[in-house]
Structures are given as structure tokens and as C-alpha cells.
C-alpha positions in Angstrom: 16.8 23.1 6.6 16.8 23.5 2.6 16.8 20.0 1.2 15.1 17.0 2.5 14.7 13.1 1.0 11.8 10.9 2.6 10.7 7.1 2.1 7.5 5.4 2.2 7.1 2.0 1.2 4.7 -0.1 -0.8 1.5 -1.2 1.1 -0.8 -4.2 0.8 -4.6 -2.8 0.4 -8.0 -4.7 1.9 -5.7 -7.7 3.0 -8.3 -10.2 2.6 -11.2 -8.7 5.3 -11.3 -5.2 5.0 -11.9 -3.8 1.5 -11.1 -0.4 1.2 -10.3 0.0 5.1 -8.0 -2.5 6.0 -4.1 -1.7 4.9 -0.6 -3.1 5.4 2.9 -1.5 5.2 5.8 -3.1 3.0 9.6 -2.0 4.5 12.2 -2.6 2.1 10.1 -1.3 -1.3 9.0 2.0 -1.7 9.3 5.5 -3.1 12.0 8.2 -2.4 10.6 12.3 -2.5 13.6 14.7 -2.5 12.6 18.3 -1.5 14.6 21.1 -2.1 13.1 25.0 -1.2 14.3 26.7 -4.7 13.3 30.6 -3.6 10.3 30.6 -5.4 6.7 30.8 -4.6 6.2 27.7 -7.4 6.3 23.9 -6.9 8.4 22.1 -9.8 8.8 18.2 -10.6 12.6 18.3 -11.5 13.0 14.7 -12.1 11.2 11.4 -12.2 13.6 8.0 -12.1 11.7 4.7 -13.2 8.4 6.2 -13.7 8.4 7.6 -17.2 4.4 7.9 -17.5 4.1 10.0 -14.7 3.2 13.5 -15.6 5.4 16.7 -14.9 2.6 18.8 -14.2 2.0 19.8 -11.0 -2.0 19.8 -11.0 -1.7 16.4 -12.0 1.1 14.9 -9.9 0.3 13.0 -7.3 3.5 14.9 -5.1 2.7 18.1 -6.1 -0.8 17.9 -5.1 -0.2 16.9 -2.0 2.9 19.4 -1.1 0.6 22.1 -2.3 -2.5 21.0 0.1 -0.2 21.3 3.2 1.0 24.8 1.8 -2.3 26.2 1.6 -3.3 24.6 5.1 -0.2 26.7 6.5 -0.8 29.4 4.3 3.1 29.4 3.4 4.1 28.6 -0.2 7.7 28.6 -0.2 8.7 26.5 -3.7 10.5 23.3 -3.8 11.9 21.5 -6.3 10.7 17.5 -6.3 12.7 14.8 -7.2 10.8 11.4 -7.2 12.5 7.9 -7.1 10.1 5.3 -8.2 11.2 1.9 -6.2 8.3 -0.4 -7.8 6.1 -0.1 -10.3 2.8 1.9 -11.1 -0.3 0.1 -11.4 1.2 -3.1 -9.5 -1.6 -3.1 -6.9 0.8 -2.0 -4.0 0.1 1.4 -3.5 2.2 3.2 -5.8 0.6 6.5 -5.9 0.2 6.1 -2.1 3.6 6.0 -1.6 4.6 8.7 -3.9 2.1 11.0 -1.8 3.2 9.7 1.8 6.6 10.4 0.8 5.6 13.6 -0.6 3.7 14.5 2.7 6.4 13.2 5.4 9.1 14.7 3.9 7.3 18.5 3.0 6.0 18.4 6.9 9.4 17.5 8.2 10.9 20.2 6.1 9.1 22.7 7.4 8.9 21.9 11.1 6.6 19.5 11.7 3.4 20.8 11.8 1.5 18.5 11.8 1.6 14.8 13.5 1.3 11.8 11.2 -1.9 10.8 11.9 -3.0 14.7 10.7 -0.8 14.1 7.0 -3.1 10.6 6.1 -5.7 13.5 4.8 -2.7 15.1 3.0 -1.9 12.2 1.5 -5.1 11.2 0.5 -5.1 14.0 -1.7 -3.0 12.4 -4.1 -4.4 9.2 -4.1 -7.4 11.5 -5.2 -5.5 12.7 -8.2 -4.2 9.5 -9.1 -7.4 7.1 -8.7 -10.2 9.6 -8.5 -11.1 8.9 -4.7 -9.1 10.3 -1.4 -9.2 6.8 -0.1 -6.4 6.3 2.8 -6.3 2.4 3.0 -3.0 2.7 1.4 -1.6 5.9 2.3 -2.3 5.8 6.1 -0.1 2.3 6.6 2.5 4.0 4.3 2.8 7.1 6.6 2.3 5.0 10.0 4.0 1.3 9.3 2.3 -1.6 10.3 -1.5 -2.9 9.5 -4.0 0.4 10.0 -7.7 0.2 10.3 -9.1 3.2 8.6 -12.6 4.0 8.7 -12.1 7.8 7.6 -9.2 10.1 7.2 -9.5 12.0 10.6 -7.0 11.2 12.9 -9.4 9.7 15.2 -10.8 7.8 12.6 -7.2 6.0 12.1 -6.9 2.8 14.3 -3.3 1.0 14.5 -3.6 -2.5 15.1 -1.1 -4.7 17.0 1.2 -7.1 15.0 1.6 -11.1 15.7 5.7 -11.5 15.7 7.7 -13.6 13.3 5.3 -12.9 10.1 6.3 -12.4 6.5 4.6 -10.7 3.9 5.4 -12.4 0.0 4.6 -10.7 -2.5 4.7 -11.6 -6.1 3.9 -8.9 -8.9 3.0 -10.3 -12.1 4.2 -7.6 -15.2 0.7 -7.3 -16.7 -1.9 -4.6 -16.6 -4.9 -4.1 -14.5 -6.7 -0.8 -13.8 -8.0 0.1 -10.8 -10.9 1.4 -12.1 -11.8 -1.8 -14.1 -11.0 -3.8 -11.3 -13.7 -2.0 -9.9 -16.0 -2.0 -12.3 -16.4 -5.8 -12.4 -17.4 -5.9 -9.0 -21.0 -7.1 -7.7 -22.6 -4.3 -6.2 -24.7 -7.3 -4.4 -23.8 -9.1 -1.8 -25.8 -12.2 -0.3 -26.3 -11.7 3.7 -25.1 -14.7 4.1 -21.5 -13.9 2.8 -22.1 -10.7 4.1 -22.0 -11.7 7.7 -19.7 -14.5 6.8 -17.0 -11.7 6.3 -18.0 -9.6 8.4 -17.1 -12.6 10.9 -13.7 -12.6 9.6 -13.1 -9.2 9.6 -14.0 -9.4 13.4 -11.6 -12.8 14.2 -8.6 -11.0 12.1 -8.7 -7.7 14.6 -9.3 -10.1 17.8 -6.3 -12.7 16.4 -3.6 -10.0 16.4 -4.7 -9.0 19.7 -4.9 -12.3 21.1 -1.5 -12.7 19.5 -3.5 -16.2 18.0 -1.9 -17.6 15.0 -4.2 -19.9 14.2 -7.6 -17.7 14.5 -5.1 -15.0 12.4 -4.8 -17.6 9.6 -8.6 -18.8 9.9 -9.7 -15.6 9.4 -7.4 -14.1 6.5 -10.4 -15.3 3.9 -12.2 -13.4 1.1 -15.3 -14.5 -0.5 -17.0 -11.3 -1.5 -13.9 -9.6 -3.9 -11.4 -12.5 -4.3 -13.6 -14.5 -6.5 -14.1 -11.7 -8.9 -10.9 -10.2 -9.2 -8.8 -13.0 -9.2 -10.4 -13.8 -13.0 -8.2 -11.0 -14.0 -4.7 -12.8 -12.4 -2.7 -15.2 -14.6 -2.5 -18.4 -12.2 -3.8 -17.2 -9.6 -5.7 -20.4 -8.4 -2.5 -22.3 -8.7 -0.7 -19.6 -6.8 -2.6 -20.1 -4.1 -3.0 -23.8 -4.0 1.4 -23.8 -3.9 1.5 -21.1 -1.4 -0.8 -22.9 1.4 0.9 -26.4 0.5 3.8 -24.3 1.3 2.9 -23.5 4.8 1.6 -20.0 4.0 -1.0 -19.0 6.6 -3.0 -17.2 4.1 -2.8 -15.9 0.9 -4.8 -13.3 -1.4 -4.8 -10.3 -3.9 -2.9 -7.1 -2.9 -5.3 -4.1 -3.9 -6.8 -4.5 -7.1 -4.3 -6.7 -8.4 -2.2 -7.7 -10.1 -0.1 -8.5 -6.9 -0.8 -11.2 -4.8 0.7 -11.7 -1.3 1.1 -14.8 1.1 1.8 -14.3 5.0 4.3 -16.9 6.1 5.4 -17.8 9.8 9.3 -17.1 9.8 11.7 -16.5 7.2 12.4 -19.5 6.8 8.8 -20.7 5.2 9.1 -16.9 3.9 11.8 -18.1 1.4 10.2 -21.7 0.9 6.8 -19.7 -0.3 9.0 -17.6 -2.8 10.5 -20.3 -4.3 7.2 -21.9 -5.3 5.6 -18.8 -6.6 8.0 -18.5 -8.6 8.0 -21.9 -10.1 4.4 -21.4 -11.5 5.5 -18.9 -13.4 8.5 -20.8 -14.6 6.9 -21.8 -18.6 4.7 -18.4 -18.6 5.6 -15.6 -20.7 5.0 -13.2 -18.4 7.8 -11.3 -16.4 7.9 -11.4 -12.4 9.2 -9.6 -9.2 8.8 -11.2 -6.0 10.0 -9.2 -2.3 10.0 -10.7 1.4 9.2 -8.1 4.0 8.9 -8.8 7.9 5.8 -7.4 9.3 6.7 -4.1 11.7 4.7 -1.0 13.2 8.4 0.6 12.1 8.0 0.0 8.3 6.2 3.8 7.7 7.7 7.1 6.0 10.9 8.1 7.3 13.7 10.9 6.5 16.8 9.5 4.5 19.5 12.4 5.2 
């Protein structure tokens, strides 16, 4: 095999009750890698479509990186040429360097063989979140290589926990076309947290995992709740109390801020109250000069990387 085109889709981070461990996988939005062995022993970023800020260097490329941690894991550095397909946009708070760098990791470990099993390329991956945001953190990159909602408490295989999925949901996601940077998003965060609110989330972290097992609905929807970053964050989202108000009067079963923001996401009970939550988002939006994508996915353990050709 000499060429080789992978997807990995967008992801939701934290999902309400587990900051920085807790992630979700998106299906139908995502990034393409195309890999092609060009005879040399040098990596090369041929082309990038719809990311035109993205840099060309390889040290600093989030694909690059990660194809170039595998090689030296394998101790084989056969170039390729990388083509990289942007399907959403950076800095939208759904994982768009994470899915640049699970694409870039499914598709290099399929080209070669396999070596290693998906669980083993999060920590590949992670590599170019690294570059990207200036911490390996996998939240994002593991449910982009694996599909589904992961529980990461590490980047070790071992450490990677797939949890089981309640049928018949929908994930809404609306991403408002304004900036916010991870690292500010960050920064205005309380570094304090009262015990009280401390054990209240942790409480909701717990009912979440035990809802999807339980295959519970309600305790899934009771649970979905943020007190600790939500409050915070949300200051830097144009309407985002109104957003929310619509979406739950609208049948969503919860709703919240995807990542650092600016995206927000609602989880609806069937497609149905899927497109009925859309339509409303929308609307708040309707007098507001700010530009708007909205996507409907259906929540799946199949929604990770995959080959295209």
C-alpha cells in the first residue's frame, strides 16, 4: 500500500461532568488525512483545504508531529506526503486539532500495517494535541480514534475506558463564528472550588457513567449538569443563557458548552426533537450579527477514525 485517506470526526470535550476526561465522538463532521509514501526519508505537508492558518512546517503541524512520533516508535521513517481536508473549523471548541492528529495517526498506522491497536495510537495522537494546545491531553483525541463517549484518565491503553451508549440520542451542536482561545478560556477559570460543588459534581459525574449503564434516560438527563466550568465560560458565549433556556423548552435532555467554547451542544431523544432543537437554536441567533453552523449527529461507538479508500 502507497497511498492512504483516513477520517476522524469532530468530538465534544468534558460533556458537562468530566472536564478534561470525559469525551464524545461527532460522525458526519470531521477531518480527512491523505498519506502518500513519496521515496524519501522526509515528511512534507503538500496541501491544506479550508485551514489557511495552519502552518506548513512540519515541527509545528499537528499531522506531522504525530506521523513522525509513530515513525520514531518503529524506527522506520519512510516519507509521506500529507494532504489535510479541514471539515470544520479551527478553534470551534470541537476538537479540531484532535481530529487532524487522529486522522493523522489512523491512517499512518493503517499504512504501514497496523502496528499498533487503537487504544496504543490515543498517545500518538495526543502528541499533536501537544503541539497545537500545549498539553498531550486525550479527552478529545481518544473518542476521535475510538467513536462513542471515552472516559480517559491517562493516555495508556489501560487508562482508556469506553462507555456504553443509551440508544436513540442526538447530539446538536451549534458553533457560533467568533473567537475564543483555549488558553484564555482557561485562564479565567477558578482554581477554587467549594467542597460543596465539588462533591456535587462529582455526584454527577458518578449518576452519568451509572445512567448509560443502566440504559436510564432520566438519571442520564439529571445528571448532564455543570456548576463548576459552565458558569465561567459561558460569559464568553453570545446567548448562551437563552440557548439553553430554548433548547430544554425544546425537549433537549441536557445542554452545555463543547470544550472551551464557543460550541455548544444539546442531547435530544430522537431525531425528531433532534430537528425541533435545531430549529430553535437557530432562531436566537436570527437578529445577531454573528454567523452560525449547526450539525445533527446520532450518538454511536461506530463514529471513530476510519479508512476512506
Amino acid at each position: 500500500m502507497k497511498n492512504i485517506k483516513a477520517f476522524a470526526p469532530a468530538t465534544i470535550a468534558n460533556f458537562n461532568v468530566g472536564y478534561d476526561v470525559l469525551g464524545l465522538s461527532l460522525n458526519n463532521i470531521g477531518d480527512e488525512v491523505e498519506l502518500t509514501f513519496n521515496d524519501t526519508n522526509e515528511n512534507k505537508i503538500i496541501q491544506i483545504i479550508n485551514g489557511d492558518n495552519l502552518p506548513y512546517e512540519i515541527d509545528e503541524n499537528c499531522c506531522s508531529v504525530v506521523i513522525r512520533k509513530i515513525q520514531e516508535a518503529q524506527h522506520d521513517f519512510r516519507g509521506v506526503d500529507i494532504v489535510l481536508n479541514k471539515g470544520f473549523a479551527a478553534g470551534s471548541g470541537l476538537g479540531s486539532s484532535s481530529a487532524s492528529s487522529a486522522a493523522a495517526a489512523y491512517g499512518y498506522n493503517k499504512l504501514i500495517g497496523s502496528p499498533y491497536s487503537n487504544k496504543e495510537l490515543v498517545a500518538f495522537a495526543a502528541e499533536g494535541e501537544k503541539i497545537a494546545c500545549g498539553s498531550a491531553h486525550v479527552d478529545n483525541v481518544a473518542p476521535a480514534i475510538l467513536g462513542g463517549i471515552i472516559l480517559s484518565k491517562g493516555n495508556k491503553p489501560s487508562d482508556i475506558i469506553e462507555l456504553p451508549i443509551i440508544d436513540n440520542l442526538y447530539a446538536v451542536t451549534l458553533y457560533p463564528n467568533i473567537s475564543v482561545n483555549t488558553s484564555d478560556s482557561r485562564n479565567i477559570l477558578k482554581t477554587d472550588v467549594p467542597l460543596a460543588d465539588f462533591s456535587k459534581q462529582v455526584s454527577f459525574m458518578g449518576t452519568f457513567v451509572a445512567s448509560l449503564y443502566e440504559k436510564d434516560i432520566n438519571l442520564f438527563s439529571d445528571s448532564l449538569q455543570d456548576i463548576v466550568i459552565e458558569p465561567i465560560r459561558s460569559l464568553l458565549i453570545p446567548k448562551f443563557k437563552e440557548m439553553k433556556t430554548i433548547a430544554l423548552k425544546n425537549s433537549a435532555l441536557s445542554f452545555g458548552i463543547s470544550g472551551s467554547g464557543p460550541s455548544v451542544f444539546a442531547i435530544a431523544e430522537g431525531l425528531e426533537n433532534a430537528n425541533k432543537i435545531e430549529l430553535a437554536l437557530n432562531s436566537i441567533y436570527d437578529n445577531v450579527d454573528i454567523s452560525i453552523q449547526t450539525y445533527i449527529n446520532a450518538l454511536s461507538k461506530e463514529s471513530g477514525a476510519r479508512i476512506l479508500n
